[in-house]
MITOR-294321 format. One line per 10 residues: number of its first residue (from 1); their letters; for each residue x, z, y of N, C-alpha, C. Coordinates in pm, 1 decimal. Layout:
<zabas>
NUM	a	X,Z,Y,X,Z,Y,X,Z,Y; ...
</zabas>
This chain:
<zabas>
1	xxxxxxxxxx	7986.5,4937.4,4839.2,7944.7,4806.4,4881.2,8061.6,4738.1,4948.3; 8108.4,4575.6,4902.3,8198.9,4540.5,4962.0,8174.8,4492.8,5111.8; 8255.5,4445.3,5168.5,8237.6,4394.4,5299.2,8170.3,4232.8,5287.9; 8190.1,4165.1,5179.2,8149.8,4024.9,5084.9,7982.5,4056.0,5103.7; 7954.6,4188.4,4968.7,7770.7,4194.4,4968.0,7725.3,4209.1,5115.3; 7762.5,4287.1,5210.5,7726.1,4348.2,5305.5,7705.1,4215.8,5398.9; 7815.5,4103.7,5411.2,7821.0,3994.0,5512.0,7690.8,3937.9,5486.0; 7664.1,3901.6,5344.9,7500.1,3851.3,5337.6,7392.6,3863.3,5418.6; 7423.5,4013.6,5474.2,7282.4,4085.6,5554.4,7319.8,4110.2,5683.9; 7374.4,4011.9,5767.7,7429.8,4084.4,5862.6,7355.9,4109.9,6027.3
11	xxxxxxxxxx	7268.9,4020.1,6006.1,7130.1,4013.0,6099.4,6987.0,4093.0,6040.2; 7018.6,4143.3,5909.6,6889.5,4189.2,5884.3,6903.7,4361.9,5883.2; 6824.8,4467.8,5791.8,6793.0,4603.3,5798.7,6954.7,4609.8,5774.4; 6969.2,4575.5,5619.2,7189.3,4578.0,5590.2,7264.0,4637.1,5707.0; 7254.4,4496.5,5743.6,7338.4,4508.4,5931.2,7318.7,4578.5,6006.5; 7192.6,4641.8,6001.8,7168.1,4698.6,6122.0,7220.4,4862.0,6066.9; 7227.6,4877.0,5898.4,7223.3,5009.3,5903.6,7382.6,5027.6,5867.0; 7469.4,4946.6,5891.3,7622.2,4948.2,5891.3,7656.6,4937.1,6037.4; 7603.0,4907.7,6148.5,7649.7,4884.0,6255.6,7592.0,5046.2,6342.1; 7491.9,5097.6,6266.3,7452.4,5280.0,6297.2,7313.0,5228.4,6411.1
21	xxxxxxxxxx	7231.5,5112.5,6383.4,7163.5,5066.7,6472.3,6984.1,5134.6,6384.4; 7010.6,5120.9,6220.8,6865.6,5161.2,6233.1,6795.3,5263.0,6201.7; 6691.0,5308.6,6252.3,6634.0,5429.1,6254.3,6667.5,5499.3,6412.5; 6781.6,5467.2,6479.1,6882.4,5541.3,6597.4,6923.3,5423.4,6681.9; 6789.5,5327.7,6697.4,6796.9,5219.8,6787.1,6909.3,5268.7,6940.5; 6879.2,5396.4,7010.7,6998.0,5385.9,7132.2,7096.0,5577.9,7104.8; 7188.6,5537.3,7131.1,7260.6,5679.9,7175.5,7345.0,5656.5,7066.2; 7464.0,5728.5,7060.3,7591.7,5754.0,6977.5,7511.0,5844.0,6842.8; 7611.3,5806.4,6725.7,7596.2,5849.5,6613.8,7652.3,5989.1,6630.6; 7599.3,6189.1,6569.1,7686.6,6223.9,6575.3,7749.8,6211.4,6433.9
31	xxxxxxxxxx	7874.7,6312.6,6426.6,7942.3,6283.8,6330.8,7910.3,6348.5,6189.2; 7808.1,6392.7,6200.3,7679.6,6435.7,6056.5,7651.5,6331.7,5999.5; 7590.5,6241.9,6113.1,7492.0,6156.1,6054.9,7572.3,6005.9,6037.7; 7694.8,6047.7,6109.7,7777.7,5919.7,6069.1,7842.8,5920.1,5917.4; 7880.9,6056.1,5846.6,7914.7,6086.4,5745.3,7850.8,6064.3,5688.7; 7672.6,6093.9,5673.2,7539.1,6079.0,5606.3,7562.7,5950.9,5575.9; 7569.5,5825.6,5679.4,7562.8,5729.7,5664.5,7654.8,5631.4,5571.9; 7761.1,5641.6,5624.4,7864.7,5606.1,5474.2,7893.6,5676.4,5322.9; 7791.6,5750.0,5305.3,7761.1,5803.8,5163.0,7697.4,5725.2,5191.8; 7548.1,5691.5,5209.6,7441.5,5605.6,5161.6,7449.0,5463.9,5162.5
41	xxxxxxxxxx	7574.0,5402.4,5238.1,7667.0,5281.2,5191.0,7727.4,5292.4,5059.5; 7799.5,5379.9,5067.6,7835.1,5327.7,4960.1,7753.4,5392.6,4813.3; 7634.4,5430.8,4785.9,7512.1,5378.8,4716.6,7437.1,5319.9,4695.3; 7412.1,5259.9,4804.3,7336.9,5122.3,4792.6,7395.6,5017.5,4678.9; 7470.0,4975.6,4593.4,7447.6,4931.4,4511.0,7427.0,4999.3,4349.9; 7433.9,5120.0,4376.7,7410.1,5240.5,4245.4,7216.1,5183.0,4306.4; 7203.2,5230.5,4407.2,7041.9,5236.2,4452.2,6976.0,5088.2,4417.4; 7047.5,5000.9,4466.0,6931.0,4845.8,4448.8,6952.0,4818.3,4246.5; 7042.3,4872.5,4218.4,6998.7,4841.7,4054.7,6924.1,4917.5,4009.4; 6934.6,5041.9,4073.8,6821.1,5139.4,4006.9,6675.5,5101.6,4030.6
51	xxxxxxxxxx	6650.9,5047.7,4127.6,6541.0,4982.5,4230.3,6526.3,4823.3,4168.7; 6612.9,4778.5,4097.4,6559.9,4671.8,4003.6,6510.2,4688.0,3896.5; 6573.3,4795.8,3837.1,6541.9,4865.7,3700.8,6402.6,4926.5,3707.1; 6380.1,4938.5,3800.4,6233.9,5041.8,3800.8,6152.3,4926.1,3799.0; 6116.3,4841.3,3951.2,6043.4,4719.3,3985.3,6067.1,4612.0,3882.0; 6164.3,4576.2,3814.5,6184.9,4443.1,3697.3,6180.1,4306.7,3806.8; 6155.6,4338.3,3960.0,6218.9,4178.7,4036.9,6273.2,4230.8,4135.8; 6342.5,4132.3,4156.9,6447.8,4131.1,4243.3,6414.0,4164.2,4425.1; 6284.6,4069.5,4420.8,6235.4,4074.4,4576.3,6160.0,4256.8,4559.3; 6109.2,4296.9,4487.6,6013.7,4409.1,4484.0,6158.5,4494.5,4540.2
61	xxxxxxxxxx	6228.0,4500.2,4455.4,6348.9,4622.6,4467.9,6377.3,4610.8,4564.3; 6423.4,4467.4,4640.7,6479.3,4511.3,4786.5,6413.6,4523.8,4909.7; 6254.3,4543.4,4833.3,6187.2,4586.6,4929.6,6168.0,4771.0,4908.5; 6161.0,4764.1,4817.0,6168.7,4921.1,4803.1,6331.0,5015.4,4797.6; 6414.8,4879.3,4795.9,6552.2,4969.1,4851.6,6533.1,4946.1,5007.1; 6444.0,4863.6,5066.8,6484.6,4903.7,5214.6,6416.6,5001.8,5263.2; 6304.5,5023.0,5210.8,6210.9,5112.0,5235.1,6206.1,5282.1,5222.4; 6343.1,5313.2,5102.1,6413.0,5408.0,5085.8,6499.2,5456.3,5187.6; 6563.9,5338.2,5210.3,6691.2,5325.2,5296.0,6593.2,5403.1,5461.1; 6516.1,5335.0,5503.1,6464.6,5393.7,5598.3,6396.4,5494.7,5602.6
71	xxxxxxxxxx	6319.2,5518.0,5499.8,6267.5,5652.7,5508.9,6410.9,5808.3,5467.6; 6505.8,5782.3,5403.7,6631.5,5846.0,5462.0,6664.5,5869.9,5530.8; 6726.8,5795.5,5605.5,6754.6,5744.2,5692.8,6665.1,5807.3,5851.1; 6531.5,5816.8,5819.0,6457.8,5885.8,5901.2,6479.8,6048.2,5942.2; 6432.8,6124.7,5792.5,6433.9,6232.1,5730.9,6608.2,6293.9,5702.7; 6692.7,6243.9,5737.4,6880.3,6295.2,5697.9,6871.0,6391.1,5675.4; 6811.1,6450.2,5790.9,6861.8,6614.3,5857.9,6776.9,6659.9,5712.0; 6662.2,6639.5,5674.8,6578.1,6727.5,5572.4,6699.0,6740.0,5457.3; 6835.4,6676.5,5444.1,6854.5,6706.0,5313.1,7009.7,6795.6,5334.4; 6992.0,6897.0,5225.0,7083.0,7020.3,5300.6,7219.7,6999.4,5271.4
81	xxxxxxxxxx	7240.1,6946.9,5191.1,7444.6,6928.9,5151.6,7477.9,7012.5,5051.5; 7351.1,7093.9,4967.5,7407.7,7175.9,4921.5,7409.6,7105.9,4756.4; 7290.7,6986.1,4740.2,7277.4,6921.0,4656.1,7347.1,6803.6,4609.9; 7292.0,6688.4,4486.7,7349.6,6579.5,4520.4,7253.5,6490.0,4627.0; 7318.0,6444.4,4648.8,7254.0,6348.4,4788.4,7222.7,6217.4,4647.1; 7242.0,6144.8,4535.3,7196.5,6071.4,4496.7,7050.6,6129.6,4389.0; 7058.9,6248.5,4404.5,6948.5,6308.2,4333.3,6849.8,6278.5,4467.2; 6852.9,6345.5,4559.2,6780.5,6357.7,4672.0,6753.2,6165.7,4693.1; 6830.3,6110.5,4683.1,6779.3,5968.4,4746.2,6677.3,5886.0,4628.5; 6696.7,5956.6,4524.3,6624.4,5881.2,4387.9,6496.8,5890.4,4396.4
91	xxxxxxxxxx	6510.0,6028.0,4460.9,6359.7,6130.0,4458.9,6281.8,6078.8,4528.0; 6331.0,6058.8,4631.7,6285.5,5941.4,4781.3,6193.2,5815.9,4729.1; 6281.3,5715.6,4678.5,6251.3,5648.6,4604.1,6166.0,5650.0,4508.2; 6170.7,5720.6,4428.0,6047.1,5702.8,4301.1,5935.2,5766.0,4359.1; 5932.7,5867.6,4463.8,5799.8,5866.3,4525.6,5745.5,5764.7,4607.6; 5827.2,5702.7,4644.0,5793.8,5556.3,4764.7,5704.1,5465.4,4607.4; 5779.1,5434.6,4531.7,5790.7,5347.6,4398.8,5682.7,5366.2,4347.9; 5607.3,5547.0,4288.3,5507.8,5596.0,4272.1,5380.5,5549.2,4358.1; 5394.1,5568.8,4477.1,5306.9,5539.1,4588.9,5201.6,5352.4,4573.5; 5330.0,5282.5,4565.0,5340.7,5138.0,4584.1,5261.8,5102.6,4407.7
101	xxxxxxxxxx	5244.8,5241.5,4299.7,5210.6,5181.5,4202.1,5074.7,5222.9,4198.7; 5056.5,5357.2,4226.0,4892.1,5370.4,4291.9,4791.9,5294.1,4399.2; 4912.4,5227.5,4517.5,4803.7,5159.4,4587.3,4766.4,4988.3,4536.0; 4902.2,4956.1,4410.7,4854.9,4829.9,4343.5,4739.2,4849.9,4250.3; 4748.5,4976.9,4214.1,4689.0,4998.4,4069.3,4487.1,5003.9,4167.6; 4491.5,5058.6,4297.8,4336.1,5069.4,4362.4,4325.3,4888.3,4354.4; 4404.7,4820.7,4417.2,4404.6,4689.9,4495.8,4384.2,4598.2,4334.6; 4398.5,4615.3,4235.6,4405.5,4574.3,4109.3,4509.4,4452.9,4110.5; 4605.7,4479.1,4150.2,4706.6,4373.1,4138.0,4712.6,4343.5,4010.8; 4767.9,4205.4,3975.5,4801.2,4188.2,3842.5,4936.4,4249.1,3770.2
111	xxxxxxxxxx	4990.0,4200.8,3659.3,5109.1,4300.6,3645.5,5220.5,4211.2,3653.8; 5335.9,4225.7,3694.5,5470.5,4157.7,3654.8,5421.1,3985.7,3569.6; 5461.3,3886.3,3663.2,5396.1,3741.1,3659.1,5556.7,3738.9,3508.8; 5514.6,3665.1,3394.5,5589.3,3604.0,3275.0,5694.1,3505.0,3354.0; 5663.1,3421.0,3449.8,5777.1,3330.5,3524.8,5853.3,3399.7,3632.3; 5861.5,3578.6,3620.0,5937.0,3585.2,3709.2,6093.2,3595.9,3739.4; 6135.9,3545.3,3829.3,6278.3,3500.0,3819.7,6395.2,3594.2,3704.9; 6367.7,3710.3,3754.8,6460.1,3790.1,3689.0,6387.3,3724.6,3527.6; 6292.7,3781.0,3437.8,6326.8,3776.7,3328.5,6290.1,3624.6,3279.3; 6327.4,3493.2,3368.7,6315.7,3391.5,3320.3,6442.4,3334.3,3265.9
121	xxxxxxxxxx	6474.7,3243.7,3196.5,6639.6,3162.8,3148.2,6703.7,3107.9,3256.2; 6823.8,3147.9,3265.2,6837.8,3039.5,3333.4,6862.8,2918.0,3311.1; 6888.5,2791.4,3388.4,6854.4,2641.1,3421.4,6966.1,2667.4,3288.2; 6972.9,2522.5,3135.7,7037.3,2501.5,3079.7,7044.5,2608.3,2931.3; 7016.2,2746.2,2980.0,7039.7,2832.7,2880.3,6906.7,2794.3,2757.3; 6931.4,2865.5,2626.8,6900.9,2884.2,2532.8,6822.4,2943.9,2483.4; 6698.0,3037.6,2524.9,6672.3,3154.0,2477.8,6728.0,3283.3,2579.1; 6672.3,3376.6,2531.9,6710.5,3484.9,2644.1,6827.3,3527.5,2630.8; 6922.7,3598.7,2696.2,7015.1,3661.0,2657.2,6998.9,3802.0,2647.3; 7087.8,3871.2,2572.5,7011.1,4015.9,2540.4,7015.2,4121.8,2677.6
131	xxxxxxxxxx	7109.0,4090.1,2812.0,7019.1,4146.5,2924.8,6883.2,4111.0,2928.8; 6849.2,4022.4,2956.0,6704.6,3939.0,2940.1,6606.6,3994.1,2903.0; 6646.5,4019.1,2797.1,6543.9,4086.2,2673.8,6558.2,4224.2,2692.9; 6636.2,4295.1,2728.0,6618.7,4418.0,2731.1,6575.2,4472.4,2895.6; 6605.3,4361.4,2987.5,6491.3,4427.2,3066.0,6344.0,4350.3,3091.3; 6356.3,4252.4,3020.9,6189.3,4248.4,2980.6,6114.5,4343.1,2893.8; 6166.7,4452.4,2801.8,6161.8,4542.1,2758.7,6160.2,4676.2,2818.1; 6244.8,4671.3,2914.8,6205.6,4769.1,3014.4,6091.6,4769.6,3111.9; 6086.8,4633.4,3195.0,5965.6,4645.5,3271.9,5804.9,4638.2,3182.4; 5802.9,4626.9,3027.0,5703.1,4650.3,2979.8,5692.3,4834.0,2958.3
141	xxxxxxxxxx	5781.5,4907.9,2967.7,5761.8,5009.1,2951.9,5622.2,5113.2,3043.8; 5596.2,5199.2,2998.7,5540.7,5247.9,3104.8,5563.6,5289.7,3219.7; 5530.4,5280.4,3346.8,5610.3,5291.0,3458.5,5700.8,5463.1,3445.8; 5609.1,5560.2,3388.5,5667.3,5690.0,3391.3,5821.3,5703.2,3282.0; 5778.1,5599.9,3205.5,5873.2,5641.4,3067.3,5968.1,5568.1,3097.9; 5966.2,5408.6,3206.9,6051.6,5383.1,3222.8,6173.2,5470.1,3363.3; 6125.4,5504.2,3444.8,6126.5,5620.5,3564.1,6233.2,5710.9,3466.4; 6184.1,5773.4,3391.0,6266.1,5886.1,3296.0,6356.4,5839.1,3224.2; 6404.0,5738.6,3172.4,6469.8,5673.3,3077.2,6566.5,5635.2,3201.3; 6563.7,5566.9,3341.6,6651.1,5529.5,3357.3,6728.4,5619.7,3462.9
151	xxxxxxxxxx	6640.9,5758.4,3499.5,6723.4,5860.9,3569.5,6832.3,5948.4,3464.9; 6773.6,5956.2,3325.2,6880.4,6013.6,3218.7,6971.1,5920.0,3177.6; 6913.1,5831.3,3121.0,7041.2,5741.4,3012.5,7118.9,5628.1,3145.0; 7081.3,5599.9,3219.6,7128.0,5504.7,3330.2,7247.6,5571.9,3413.8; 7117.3,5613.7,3495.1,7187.3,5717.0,3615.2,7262.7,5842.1,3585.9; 7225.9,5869.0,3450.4,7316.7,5987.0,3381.3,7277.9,6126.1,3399.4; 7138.0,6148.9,3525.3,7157.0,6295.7,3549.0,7063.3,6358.2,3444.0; 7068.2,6512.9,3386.3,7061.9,6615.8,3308.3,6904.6,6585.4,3348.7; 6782.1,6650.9,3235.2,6694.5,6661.5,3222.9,6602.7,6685.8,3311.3; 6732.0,6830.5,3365.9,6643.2,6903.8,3458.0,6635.7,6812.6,3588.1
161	xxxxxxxxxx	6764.8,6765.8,3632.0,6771.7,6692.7,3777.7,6642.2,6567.7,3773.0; 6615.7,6540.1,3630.7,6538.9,6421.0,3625.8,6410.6,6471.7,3695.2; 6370.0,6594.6,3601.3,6218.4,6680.7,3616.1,6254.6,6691.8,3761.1; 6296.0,6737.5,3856.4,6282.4,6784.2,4000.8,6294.2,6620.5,4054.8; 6333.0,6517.5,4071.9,6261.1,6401.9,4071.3,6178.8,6364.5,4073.7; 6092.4,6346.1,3949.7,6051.9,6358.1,3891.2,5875.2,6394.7,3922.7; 5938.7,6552.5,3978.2,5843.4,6659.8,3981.2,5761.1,6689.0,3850.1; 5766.8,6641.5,3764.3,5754.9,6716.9,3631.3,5799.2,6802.5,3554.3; 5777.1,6900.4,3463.6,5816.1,6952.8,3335.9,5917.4,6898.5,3268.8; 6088.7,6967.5,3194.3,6143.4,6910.8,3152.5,6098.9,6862.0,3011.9
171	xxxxxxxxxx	6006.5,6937.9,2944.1,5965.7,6845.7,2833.0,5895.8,6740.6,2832.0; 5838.1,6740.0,2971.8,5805.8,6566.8,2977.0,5857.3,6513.7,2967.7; 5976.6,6502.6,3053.9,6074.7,6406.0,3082.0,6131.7,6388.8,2951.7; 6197.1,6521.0,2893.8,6212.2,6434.2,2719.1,6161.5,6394.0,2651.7; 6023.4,6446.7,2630.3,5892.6,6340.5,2607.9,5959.2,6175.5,2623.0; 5902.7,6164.6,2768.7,5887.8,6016.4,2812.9,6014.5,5969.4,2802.2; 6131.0,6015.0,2824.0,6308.0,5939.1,2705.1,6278.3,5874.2,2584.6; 6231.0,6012.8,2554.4,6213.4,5960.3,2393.3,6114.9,5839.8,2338.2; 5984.4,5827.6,2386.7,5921.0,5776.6,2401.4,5962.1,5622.1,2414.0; 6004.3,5588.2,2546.8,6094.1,5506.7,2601.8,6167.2,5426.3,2520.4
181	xxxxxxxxxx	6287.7,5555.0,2454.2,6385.2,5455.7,2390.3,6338.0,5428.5,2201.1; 6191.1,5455.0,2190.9,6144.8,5458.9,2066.5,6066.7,5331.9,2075.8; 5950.7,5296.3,2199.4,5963.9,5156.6,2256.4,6045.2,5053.2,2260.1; 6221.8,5090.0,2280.3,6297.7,5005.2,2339.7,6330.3,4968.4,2181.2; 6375.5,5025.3,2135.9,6421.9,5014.4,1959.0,6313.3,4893.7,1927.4; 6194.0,4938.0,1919.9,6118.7,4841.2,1839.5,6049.5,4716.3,1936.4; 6084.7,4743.6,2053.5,6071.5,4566.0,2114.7,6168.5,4523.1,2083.4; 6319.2,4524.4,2074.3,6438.9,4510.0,2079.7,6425.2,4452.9,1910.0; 6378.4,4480.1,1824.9,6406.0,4512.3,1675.1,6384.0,4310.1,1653.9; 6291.9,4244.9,1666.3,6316.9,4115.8,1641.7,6448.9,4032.2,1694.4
191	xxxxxx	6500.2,4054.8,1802.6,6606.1,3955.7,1839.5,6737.5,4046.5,1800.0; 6751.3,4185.0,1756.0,6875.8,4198.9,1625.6,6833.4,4154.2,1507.2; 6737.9,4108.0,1476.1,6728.5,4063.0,1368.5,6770.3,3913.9,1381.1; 6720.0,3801.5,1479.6,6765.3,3679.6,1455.4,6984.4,3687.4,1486.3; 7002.2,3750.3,1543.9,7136.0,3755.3,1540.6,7190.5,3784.2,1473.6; 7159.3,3859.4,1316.5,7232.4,3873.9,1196.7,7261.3,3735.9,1118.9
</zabas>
């Protein structure tokens, strides 16, 4: 994260968790958790795209990247060093993410509004552009298949790291890849076609 993204936030959670203020409102940082802390700086922007990619808006993600961020942030000490720490923070996350989709799914929220900012044009443009379209294609996915698709092919990690994530079976998880990018092919399949 540059010092540029970071100035944006400098009165809000951002600021507070670069200045060693949140979660550890009084007393000195020790030097564990000060180390802890500048790894999870500089993820936070690996984390808020992943956290867009999952949610499909912009406001959802950075509510569920702050919400990560603090429940980390809480919990440090729980994570041992012996792992990756971006496996461990994903995990965090898609259970927070999980959580937030069960208590919409009781509350019967509606789903992802068609005017929402992210997959709308922007002012002047033409039609979508093929980011556009491919993550309007993603947030139609199923929340699980999209979850799996973007801890392997995105984030890059191995099957297994996905499944302990996850907490599933690795043949789910290739399951729901496959699945995924067999979805993505054939939403995707009309707009390679108008571009030939």
């Amino acid at each position: 994260m540059t010092d540029e993204d970071a100035s944006r936030f400098p009165a809000g959670w951002l600021g507070r968790l670069r200045r060693g203020e949140l979660a550890r409102p009084r007393g000195r940082l020790s030097s564990g958790e000060s180390r802890f802390r500048r790894e999870l700086l500089a993820l936070l922007p690996r984390m808020r795209g992943h956290a867009l990619a999952l949610t499909g808006a912009a406001d959802r993600a950075d509510d569920l990247l702050q919400d990560t961020c603090e429940r980390v942030l809480l919990r440090w000490r729980q994570w041992n060093g012996s792992g990756s720490l971006v496996a461990w923070v994903l995990r965090i996350m898609h259970n927070l993410w999980y959580d937030r989709l069960r208590a919409e799914a009781v509350r019967a929220t509606d789903p992802l509004p068609e005017d929402d900012p992210v997959l709308a044009d922007p002012p002047g443009a033409e039609g979508h552009t093929e980011l556009q379209q491919t993550l309007a294609a993603m947030v139609a996915l199923l929340p699980e298949q999209r979850a799996a698709l973007l801890l392997v092919s995105v984030e890059g990690l191995s099957y297994r790291e996905a499944a302990g994530i996850l907490g599933v079976p690795v043949g789910t998880v290739r399951s729901r890849v496959s699945r995924a990018r067999a979805a993505l092919v054939e939403a995707l399949k009309p707009a390679v076609g108008r571009q030939s």
